[in-house]
VMD Tcl script that draws the C-alpha trace (Angstrom):
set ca {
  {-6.61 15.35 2.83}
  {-3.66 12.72 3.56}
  {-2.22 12.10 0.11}
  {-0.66 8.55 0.02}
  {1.11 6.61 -2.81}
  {0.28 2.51 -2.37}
  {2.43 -0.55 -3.88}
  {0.32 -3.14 -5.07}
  {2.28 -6.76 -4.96}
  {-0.29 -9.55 -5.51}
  {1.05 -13.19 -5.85}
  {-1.40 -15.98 -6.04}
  {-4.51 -14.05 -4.88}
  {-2.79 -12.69 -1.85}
  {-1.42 -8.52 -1.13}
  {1.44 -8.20 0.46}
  {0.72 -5.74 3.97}
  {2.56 -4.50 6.05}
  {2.19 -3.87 9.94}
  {4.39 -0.62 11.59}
  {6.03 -0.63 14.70}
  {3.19 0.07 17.64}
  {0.18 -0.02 15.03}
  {-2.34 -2.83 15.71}
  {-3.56 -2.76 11.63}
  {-1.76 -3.60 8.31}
  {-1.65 -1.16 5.83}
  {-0.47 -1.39 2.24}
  {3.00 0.19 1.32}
  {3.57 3.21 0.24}
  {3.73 6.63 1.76}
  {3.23 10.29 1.88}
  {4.64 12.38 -0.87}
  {7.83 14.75 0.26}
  {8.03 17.81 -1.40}
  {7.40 17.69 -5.04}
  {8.10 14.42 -5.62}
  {6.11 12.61 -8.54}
  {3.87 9.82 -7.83}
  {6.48 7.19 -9.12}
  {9.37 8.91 -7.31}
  {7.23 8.94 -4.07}
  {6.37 5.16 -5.31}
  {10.07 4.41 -5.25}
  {11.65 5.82 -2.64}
  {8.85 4.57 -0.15}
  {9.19 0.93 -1.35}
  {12.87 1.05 -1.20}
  {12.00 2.41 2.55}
  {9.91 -0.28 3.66}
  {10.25 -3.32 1.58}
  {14.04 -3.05 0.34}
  {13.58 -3.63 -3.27}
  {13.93 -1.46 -6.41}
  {11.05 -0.59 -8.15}
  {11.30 -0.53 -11.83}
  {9.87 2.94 -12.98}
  {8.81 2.06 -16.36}
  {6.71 -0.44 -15.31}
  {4.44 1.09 -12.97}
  {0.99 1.59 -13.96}
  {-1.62 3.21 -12.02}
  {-4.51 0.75 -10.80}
  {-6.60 3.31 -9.38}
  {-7.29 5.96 -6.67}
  {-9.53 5.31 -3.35}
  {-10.53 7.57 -0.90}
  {-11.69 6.83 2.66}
  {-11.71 8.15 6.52}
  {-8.18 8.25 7.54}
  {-7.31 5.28 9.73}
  {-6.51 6.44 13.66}
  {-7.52 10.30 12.95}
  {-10.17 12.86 13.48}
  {-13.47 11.86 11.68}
  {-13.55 13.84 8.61}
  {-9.64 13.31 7.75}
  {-9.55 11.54 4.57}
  {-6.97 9.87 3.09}
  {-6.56 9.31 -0.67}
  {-4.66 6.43 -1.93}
  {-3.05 6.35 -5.25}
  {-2.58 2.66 -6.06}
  {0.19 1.69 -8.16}
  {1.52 -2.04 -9.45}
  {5.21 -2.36 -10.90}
  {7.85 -4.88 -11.39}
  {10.85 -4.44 -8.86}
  {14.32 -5.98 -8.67}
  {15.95 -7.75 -5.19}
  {13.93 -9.20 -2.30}
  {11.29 -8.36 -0.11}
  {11.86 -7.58 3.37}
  {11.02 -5.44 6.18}
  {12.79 -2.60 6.76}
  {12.64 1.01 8.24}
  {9.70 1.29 10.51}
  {7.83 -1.93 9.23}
  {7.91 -4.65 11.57}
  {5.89 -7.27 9.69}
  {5.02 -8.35 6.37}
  {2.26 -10.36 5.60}
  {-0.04 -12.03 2.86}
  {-3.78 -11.00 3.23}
  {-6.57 -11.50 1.31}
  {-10.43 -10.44 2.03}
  {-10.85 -12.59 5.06}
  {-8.27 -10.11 6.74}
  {-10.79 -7.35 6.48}
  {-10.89 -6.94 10.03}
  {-7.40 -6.15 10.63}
  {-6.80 -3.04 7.48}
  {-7.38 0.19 7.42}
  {-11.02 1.51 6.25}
  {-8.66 3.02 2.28}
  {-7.49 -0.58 2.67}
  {-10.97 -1.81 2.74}
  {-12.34 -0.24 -0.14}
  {-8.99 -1.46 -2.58}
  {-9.30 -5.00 -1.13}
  {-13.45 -5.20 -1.99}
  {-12.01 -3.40 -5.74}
  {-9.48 -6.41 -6.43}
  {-11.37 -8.89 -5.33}
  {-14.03 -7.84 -8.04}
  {-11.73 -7.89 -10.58}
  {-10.64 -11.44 -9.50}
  {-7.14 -10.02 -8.26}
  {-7.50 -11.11 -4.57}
  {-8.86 -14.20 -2.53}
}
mol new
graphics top color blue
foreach p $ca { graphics top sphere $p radius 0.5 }
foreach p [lrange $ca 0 end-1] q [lrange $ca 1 end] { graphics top cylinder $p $q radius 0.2 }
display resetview
């Protein structure tokens, strides 16, 4: 089990993704817990990572947790994502390992991972995302 901790950042029916160096997919951002890091420490310190902003810890609130086969590994693998929405301070922009960011909705289903899937298909339910 790959334990992840997701930002979501919806403006105007659209998620902010993100696309790594070398990968072909967009994935939301977040990250793999180090040590024994909380999920809002884990939530922090990956955003700060990848986007360059400053999450505001007392207002994240959990939006739910998805499970799914693990994007690019063994079948079997699974991958649970713990989905978190917050306010932050500063301004969005790539950084560490993230080469592009981009605004998708559910017509970008063919270019996420299969987690990614399954939160897109949840939001758009709720009337969250395009």
């Amino acid at each position: 089990m790959i334990d992840k901790i997701a930002f979501l950042y919806l403006v105007d029916g659209k998620l902010l993704s993100t696309r790594s160096k070398g990968k072909d997919a967009y994935y939301i951002p977040g990250g793999k817990r180090e040590g024994s890091e909380s999920d809002i420490e884990t939530l922090i310190r990956e955003v700060k990572e990848e986007l360059t902003v400053d999450i505001l810890p007392e207002t994240a609130k959990l939006y739910g947790i998805f499970e799914a086969q693990a994007h690019g590994k063994a079948e079997g693998i699974i991958v649970r994502m713990t989905c978190y929405t917050a306010d932050f301070t500063g301004s969005v922009a790539a950084a560490s390992e993230i080469e592009e960011l981009r605004w998708l909705t559910t017509a970008d289903m063919d270019i996420i991972s299969p987690v990614d899937k399954l939160i897109f298909a949840d939001l758009h339910s709720k009337g969250l995302l395009d």
